[in-house]
Every structure is written in C-alpha cells, then in structure tokens.
Wavefront OBJ file of the C-alpha trace (Angstrom):
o trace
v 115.566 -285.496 163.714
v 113.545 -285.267 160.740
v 110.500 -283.016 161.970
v 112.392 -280.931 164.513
v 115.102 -279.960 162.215
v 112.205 -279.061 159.243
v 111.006 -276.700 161.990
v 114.390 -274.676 162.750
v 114.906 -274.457 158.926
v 111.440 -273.148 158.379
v 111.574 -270.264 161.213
v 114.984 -269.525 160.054
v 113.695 -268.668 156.320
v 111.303 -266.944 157.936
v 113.254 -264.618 159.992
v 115.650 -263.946 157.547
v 113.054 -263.276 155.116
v 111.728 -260.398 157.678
v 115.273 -259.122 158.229
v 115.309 -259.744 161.534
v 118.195 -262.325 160.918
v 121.895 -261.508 159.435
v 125.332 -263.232 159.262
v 128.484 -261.051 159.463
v 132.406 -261.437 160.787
v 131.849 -260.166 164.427
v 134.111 -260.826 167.700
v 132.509 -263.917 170.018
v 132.850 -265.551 172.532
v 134.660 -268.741 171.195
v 134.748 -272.248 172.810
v 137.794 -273.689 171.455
v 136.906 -277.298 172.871
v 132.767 -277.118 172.169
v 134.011 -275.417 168.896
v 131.473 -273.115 169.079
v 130.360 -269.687 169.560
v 128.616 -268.860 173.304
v 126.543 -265.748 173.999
v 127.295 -263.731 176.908
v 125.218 -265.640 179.547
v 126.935 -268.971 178.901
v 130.557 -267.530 179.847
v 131.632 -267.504 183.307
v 133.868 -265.019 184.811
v 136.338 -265.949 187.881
v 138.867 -264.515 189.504
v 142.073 -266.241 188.603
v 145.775 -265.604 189.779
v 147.409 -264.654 186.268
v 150.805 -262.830 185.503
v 151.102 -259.074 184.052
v 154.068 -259.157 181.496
v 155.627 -255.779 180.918
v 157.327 -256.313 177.455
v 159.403 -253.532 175.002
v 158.587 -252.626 171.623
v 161.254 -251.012 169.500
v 160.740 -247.812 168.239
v 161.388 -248.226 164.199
v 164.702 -246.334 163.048
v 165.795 -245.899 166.212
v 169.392 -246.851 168.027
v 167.729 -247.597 171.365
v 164.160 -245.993 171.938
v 161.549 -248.053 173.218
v 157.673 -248.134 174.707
v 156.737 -250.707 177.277
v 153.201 -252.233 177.166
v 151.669 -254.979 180.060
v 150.082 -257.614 179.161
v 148.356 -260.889 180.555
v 148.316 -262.436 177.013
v 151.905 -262.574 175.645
v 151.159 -264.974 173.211
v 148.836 -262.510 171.165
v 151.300 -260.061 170.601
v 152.182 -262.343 167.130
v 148.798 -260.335 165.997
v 149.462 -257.328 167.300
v 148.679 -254.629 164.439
v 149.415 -251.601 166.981
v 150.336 -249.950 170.095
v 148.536 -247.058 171.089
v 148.410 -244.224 174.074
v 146.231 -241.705 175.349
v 146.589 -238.266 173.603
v 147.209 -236.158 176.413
v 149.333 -238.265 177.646
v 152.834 -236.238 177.563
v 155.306 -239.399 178.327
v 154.782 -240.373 174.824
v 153.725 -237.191 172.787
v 156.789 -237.196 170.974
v 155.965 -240.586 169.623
v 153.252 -239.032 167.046
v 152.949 -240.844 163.848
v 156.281 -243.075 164.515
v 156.203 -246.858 164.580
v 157.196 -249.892 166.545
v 158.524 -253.424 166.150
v 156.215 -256.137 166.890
v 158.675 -258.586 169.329
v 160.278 -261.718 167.317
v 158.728 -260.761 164.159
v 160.144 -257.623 163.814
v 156.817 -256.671 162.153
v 156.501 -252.487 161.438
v 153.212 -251.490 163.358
v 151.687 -247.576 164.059
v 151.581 -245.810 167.547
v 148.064 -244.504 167.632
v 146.415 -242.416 170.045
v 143.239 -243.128 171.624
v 141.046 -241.741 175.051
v 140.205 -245.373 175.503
v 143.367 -245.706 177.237
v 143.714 -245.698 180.707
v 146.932 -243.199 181.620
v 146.984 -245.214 185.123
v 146.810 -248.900 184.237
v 150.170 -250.712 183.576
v 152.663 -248.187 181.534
v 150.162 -246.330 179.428
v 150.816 -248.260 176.635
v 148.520 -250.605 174.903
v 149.291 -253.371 172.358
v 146.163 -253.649 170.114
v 145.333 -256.841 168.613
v 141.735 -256.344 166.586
v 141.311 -259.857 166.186
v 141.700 -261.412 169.702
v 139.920 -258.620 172.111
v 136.680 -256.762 172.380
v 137.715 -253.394 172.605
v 141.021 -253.574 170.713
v 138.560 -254.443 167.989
v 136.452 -251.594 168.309
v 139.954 -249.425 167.807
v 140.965 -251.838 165.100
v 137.743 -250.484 163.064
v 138.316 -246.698 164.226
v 141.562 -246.504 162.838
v 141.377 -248.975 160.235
v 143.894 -251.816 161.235
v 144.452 -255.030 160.126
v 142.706 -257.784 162.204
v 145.327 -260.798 162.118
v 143.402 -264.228 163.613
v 146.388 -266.037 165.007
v 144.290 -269.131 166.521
v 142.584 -271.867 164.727
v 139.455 -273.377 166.057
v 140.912 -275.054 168.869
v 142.809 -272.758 169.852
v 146.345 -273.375 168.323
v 148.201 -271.430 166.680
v 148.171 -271.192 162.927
v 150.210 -269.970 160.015
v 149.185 -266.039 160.681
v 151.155 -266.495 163.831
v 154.233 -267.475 161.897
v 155.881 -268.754 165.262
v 154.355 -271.747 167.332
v 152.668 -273.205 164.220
v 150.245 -275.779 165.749
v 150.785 -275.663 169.220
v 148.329 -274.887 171.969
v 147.853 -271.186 173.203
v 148.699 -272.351 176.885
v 151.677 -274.197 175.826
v 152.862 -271.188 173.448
v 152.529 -268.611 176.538
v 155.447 -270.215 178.350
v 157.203 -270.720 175.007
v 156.913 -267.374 173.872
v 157.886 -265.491 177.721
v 161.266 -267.390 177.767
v 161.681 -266.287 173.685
v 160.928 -262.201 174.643
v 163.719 -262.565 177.640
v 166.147 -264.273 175.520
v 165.398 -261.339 172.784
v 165.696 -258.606 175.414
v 161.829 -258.029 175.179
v 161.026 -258.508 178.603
v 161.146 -256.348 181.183
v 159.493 -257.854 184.220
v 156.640 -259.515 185.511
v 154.318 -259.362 188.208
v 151.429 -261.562 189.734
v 148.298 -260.217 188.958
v 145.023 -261.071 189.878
v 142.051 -260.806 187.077
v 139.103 -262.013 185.631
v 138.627 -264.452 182.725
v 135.543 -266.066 181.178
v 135.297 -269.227 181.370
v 133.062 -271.734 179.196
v 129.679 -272.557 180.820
v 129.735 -275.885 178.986
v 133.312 -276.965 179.040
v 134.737 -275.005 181.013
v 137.776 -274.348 179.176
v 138.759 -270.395 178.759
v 136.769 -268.577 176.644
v 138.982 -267.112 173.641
v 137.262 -263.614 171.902
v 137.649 -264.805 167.935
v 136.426 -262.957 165.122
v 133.913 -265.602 163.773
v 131.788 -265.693 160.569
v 128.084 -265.776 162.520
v 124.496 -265.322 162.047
v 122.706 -262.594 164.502
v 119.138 -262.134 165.705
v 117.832 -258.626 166.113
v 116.074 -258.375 169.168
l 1 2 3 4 5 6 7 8 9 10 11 12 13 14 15 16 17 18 19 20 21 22 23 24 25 26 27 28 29 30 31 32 33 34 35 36 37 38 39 40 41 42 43 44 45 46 47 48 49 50 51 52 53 54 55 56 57 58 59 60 61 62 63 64 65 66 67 68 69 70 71 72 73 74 75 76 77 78 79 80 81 82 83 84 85 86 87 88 89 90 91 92 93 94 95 96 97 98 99 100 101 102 103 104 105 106 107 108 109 110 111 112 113 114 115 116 117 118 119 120 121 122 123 124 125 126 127 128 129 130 131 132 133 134 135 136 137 138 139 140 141 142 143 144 145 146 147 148 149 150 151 152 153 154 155 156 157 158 159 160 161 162 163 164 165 166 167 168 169 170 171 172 173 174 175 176 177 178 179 180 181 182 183 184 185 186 187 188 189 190 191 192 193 194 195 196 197 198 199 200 201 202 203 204 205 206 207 208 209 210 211 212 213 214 215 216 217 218
C-alpha cells in the first residue's frame, strides 16, 4: 500500500545514493514458478536419486576422436560454450587448443584447461555452460566464453536453445537423452545420488540463471 511502498522507495534512494546498492547481470538462484530470484537461505538442498549421463563430444576435423563428459543435466548441453580438463591431466594433453562439437547442434566449442577440475570425478571432462552453473560461470569469465541463457523465466526452453523451443526443462531431459542415443552421443548411464536445491517457497527446483539484479553490500 500507499505508505509502506513510499517507505521501500525512499530507503532504496537512499542506499543507492550511498553506494551501498548496485544492479548487475549475476548468476541466482532462480524460482522458475515464484518467478523470482531467492538468496541462499531460501533454497533447500536434498538428496535426490538422479541419473549421471556420460555423453561424447566430437573432436572437430576429426574421423573418429572423441572426449566423454558426465553429466546430471543433459538438457543444458544446448548452452554449452566449452569442455574443459585439468592441465596435468595426460589422458587429454594432446587435446591442446583443438575443439569439439556441441551434440545435435553440431556447434564448434574450445577444450580449455582448468585446475578446477576434478581428475577423479566422472571422465575428467567437463562441459561448461556459463550461463546455467555457478562455477562454470566463474570459468566462463576466466576464459572469456560466451554465456548462452537457454531457459526463459519459467523454465522452458527458448530460442537460444534452438531445439525444444517452449517446452519444459523436465520434459526436454527425457526428450533430449533418447535424441543423444539415437545420434550416437550417449554412452551410458548410471544412477547417481546428489544434491539439488530446492525452492523454500515453492518448492520446485531451483534453476542457477544469470539474472539482471540489484545487490546490497553488506
């Protein structure tokens, strides 16, 4: 109402006017029901029973090379910008400064190497996908990638995707499994038990998004 919403307007000119408040594209946590953005303490994280995917990436002007990455979210690979290893990791040294083919779309994306990559976990691969995880954005800005948002509010998919226009992110992970093995993309998968944040509010899962925001300094 009226008085109360005077008030918020006031402190905000205030704040900003101190520089103590700033807007800026940053990764949330988004709440594709709530449409919102939720701070930290309002996502839950359980345990869920998911599925690891282990899928192949063609090495560009190559007859038959390939690196295999694992992933939980098969549906983000359509904004994958690269795949990246650790740099002492010898299984894929020889793959300095070539590229890959992002599945389906055939899109041309750089093997980088990064220590953030665990040589234990999954293959020792890692598809990076700035716009739709924390730390893949944190590479995304060290090495200068594209971010490509694949998800409108709600969590469909929109045009960036190119594939799965409109349809729900659930829905386009079964979709999009059955497309890779049809394509020759998929090499197995496995049950796999993880976390994922769920919304305190709706409880629908939480979905990182790069989001225009405004930010309190504390």
């Amino acid at each position: 109402d009226e008085a109360r919403y005077e008030s918020v307007i006031n402190v905000f000119i205030d704040l900003y006017n101190k520089g103590l408040i700033y807007r800026g594209v940053r990764m949330v946590n988004w709440d594709p029901q709530a449409l919102t953005a939720l701070s930290d303490e309002e996502v839950l994280f359980k345990e869920v029973q998911s599925k690891l995917y282990y899928l192949r990436y063609k090495i560009e002007d190559t007859e038959n090379e390939w690196v295999t990455i694992a992933t939980t979210r098969p549906e983000t690979i359509l904004g994958d910008t690269a795949v990246c290893y650790h740099p002492e990791d010898e299984r894929f040294s020889h793959l300095k400064d070539k590229r890959v083919l992002v599945p389906l779309l055939n899109r041309s994306i750089p093997l980088i190497a990064d220590e953030y990559v665990d040589k234990e976990f999954g293959t020792g691969c890692l598809k990076i996908t700035p716009a739709h995880d924390v730390n893949d954005y944190m590479i995304g800005q060290k090495f200068n990638l594209d971010s490509i948002d694949i998800f409108n509010s709600n969590g469909t998919l929109n045009e960036k995707a190119q594939l799965y226009i409109g349809m729900d992110r659930f829905e386009v992970r079964d979709l999009i499994v059955a497309d890779l093995e049809k394509a020759g993309n998929l090499v197995k998968i496995e049950d796999y038990v993880n976390k994922v944040g769920f919304s305190e509010r709706t409880h629908v899962v939480i979905e990182p998004k790069l989001s225009m925001q405004w930010f309190l300094y504390m």
